[in-house]
C-alpha positions as CSV (number, residue, x, y, z in Angstrom):
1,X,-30.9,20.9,18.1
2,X,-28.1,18.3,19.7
3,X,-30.7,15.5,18.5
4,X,-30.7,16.6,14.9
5,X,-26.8,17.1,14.8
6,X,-26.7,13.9,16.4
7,X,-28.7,12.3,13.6
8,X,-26.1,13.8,11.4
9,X,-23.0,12.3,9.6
10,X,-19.7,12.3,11.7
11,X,-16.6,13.2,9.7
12,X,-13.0,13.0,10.2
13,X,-10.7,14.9,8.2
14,X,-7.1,14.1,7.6
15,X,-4.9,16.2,5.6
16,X,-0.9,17.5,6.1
17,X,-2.4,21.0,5.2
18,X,-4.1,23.0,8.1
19,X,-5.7,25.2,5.0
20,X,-7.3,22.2,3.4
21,X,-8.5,21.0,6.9
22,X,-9.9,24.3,8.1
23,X,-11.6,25.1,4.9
24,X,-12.8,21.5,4.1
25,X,-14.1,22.0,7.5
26,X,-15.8,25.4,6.8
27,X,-18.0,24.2,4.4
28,X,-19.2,20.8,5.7
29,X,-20.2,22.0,9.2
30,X,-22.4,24.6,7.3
31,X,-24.4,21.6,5.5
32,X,-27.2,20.0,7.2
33,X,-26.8,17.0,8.5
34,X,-23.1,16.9,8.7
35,X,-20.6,17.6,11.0
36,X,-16.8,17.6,11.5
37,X,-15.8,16.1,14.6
38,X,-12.3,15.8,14.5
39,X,-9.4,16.5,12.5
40,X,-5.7,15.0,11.7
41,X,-2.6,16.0,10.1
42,X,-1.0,12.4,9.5
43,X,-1.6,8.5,9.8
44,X,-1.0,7.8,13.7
45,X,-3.1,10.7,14.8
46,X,-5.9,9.9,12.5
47,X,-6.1,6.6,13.6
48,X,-6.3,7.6,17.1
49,X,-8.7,9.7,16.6
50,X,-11.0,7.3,14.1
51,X,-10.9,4.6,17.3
52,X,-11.9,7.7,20.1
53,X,-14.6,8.9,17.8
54,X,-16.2,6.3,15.1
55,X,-17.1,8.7,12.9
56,X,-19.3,7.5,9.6
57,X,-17.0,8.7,6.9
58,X,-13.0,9.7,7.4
59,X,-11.6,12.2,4.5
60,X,-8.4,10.9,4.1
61,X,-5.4,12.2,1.9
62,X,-3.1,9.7,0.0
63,X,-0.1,11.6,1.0
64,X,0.7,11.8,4.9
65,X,4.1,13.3,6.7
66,X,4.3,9.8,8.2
67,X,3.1,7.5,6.1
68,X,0.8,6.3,3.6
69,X,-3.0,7.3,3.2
70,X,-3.9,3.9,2.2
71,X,-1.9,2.0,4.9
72,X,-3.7,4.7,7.3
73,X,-7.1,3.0,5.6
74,X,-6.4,-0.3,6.1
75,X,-5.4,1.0,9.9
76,X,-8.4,2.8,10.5
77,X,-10.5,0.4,8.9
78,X,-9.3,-2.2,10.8
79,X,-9.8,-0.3,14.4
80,X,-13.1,0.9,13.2
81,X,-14.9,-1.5,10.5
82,X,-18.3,0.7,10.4
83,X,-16.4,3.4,9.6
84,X,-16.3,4.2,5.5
85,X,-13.4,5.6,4.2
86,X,-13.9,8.4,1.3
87,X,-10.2,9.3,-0.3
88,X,-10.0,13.4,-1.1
89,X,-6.8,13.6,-3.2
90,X,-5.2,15.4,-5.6
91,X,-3.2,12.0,-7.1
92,X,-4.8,10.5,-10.3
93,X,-2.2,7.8,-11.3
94,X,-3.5,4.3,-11.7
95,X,-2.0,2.2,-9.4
96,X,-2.8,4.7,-6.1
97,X,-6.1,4.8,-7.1
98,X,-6.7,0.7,-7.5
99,X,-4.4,0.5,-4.6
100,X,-6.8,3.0,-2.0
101,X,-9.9,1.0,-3.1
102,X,-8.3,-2.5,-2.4
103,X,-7.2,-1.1,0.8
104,X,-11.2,-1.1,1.8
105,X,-12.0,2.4,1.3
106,X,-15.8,3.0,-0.2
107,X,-14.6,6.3,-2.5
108,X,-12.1,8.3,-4.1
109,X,-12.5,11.7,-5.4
110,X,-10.4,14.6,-6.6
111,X,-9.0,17.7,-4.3
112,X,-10.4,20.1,-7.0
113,X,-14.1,19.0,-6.3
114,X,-16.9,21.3,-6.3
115,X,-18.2,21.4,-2.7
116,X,-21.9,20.2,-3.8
117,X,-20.3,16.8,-5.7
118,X,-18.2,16.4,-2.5
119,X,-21.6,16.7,-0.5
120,X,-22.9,13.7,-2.6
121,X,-19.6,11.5,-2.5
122,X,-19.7,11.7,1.5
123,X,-23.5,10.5,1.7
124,X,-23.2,8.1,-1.0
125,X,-20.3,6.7,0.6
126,X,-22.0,6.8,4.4
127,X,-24.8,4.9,2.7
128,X,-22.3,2.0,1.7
129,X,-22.2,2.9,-2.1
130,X,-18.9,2.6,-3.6
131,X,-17.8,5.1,-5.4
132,X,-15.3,7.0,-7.8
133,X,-14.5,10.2,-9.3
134,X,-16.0,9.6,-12.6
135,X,-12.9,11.4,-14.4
136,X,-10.9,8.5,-13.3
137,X,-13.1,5.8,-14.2
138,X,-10.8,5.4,-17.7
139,X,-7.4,5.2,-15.1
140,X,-9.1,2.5,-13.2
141,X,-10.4,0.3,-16.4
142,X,-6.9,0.2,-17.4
143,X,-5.7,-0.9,-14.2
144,X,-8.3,-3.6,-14.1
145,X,-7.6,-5.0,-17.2
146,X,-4.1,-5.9,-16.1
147,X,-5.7,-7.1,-12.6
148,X,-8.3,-9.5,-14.2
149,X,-5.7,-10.7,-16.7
150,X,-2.9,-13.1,-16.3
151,X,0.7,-11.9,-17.3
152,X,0.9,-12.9,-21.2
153,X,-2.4,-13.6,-21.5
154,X,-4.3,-10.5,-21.9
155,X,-7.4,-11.9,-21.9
156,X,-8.1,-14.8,-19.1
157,X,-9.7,-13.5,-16.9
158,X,-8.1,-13.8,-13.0
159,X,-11.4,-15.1,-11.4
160,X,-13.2,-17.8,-12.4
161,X,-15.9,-18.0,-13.8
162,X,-17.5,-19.5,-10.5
163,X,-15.8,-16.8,-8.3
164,X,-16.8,-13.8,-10.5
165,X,-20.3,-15.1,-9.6
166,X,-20.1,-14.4,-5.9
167,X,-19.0,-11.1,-6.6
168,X,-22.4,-9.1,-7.1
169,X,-23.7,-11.0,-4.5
170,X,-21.0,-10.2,-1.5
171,X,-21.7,-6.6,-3.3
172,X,-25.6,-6.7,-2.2
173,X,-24.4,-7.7,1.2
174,X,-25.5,-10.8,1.6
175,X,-24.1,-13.7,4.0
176,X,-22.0,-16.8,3.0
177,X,-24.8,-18.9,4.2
178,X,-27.4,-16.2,1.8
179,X,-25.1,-16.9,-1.1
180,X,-24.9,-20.5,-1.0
181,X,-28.3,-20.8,-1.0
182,X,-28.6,-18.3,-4.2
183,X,-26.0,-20.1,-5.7
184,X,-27.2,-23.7,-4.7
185,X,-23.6,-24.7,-3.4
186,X,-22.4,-25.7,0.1
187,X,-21.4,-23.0,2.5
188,X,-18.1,-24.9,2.8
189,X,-17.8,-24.1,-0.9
190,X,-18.6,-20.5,-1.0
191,X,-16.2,-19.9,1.8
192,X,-13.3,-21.4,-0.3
193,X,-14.2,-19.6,-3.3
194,X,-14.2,-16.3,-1.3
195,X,-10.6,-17.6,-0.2
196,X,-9.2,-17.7,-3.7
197,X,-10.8,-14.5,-4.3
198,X,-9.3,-12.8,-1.5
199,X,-5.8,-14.5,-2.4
200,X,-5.8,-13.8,-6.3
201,X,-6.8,-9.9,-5.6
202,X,-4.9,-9.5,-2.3
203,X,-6.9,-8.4,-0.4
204,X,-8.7,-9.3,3.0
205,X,-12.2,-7.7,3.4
206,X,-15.8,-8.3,1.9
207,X,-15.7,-4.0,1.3
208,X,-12.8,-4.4,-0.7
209,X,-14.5,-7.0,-3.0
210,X,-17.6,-5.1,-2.9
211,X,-14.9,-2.0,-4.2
212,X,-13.8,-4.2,-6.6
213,X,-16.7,-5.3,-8.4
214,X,-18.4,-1.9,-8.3
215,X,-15.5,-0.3,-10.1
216,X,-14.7,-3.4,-13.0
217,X,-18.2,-3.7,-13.9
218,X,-20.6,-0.7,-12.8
219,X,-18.0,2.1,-14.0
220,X,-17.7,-0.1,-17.3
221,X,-21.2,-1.0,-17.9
222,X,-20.3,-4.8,-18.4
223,X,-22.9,-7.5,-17.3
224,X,-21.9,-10.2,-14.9
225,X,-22.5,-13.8,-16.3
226,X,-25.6,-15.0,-15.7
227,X,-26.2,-16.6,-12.4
């Protein structure tokens, strides 16, 4: 018995609401292969908590009594880098949800969730798959096209043509060294074009990249030019 729960998924929950928190954790310690193992009501104790007890995926809320949910990401995530981040919120507006991916977190989903989708979102996200409440998906297109555009000019795009290249491949995982070798460039040169993608989308992480590729070209269908 304590083998197969140990086997299971490890989740932190952190909400301001006791009600969400005890009922969120009603129904994911009743589904195999899951089990809640600790829980917070704001950003300093869910930290705490994420470095005492790794779990795989941390619930998170946007909103906290002392702070932001996506500083309280980019905290955790930070502490605890295997750790996946899946935001459960009840905030739709564009820039919070671009702004809780780019912090590094692998998901975002609505509070008003049905309990089976939920199930889904916290394995897809424990297995590394980005992902986003698909009623969103037209909030975060419109965000992107102002990311990937330059201010009066609609539509040049942000990344090069060179850098959008490496982004399906730090998506798949792979190593500078792997890329460079895909690619046919130096390491040296794969490094600095993961610099000025890390300074042009400010951000710091390969997750967050990975985020950002998943959600501008998976949830929009578009292809990536051709390697």
């Amino acid at each position: 018995m304590s083998t197969a729960k140990s086997k299971g998924l490890r989740l932190l929950i952190v909400d301001d609401h006791e009600v969400v928190r005890i009922g969120l954790s009603a129904v994911l310690d009743l589904t195999p292969g899951m089990k809640v193992v600790g829980q917070a009501s704001g950003k300093a104790e869910a930290t705490k908590l994420a470095l005492r007890l790794k779990p795989d995926v941390v619930l998170l809320d946007i909103r906290l009594p002392d702070g932001s949910g996506v500083d309280a990401a980019r905290d955790i995530l930070a502490a605890v880098p295997q750790t996946k981040v899946l935001f459960l919120t009840s905030f739709a507006d564009d820039h919070t949800v671009l702004e809780a991916i780019l912090s590094g977190a692998q998901g975002y989903v609505l509070k008003d969730i049905a309990s089976d989708a939920l199930v889904r979102a916290i394995k897809s996200v424990a297995a590394g798959h980005p992902l986003i409440d698909p009623r969103l998906t037209h909030h975060t297109l419109h965000w992107l096209k102002h990311i990937y555009a330059t201010p009066g000019q609609s539509k040049r795009p942000l990344l090069s043509p060179q850098e959008q290249r490496l982004l399906p491949l730090v998506a798949q995982g792979l190593t500078n060294k792997e890329i460079a070798e895909q690619l046919r460039l130096s390491e040296k040169t794969v490094k600095n074009y993961l610099a000025n993608i890390y300074s042009k989308l400010q951000i710091g992480r390969r997750s967050q990249v990975a985020a950002f590729y998943a959600e501008s070209f998976k949830a929009s269908g578009a292809a990536m030019p051709p390697h």
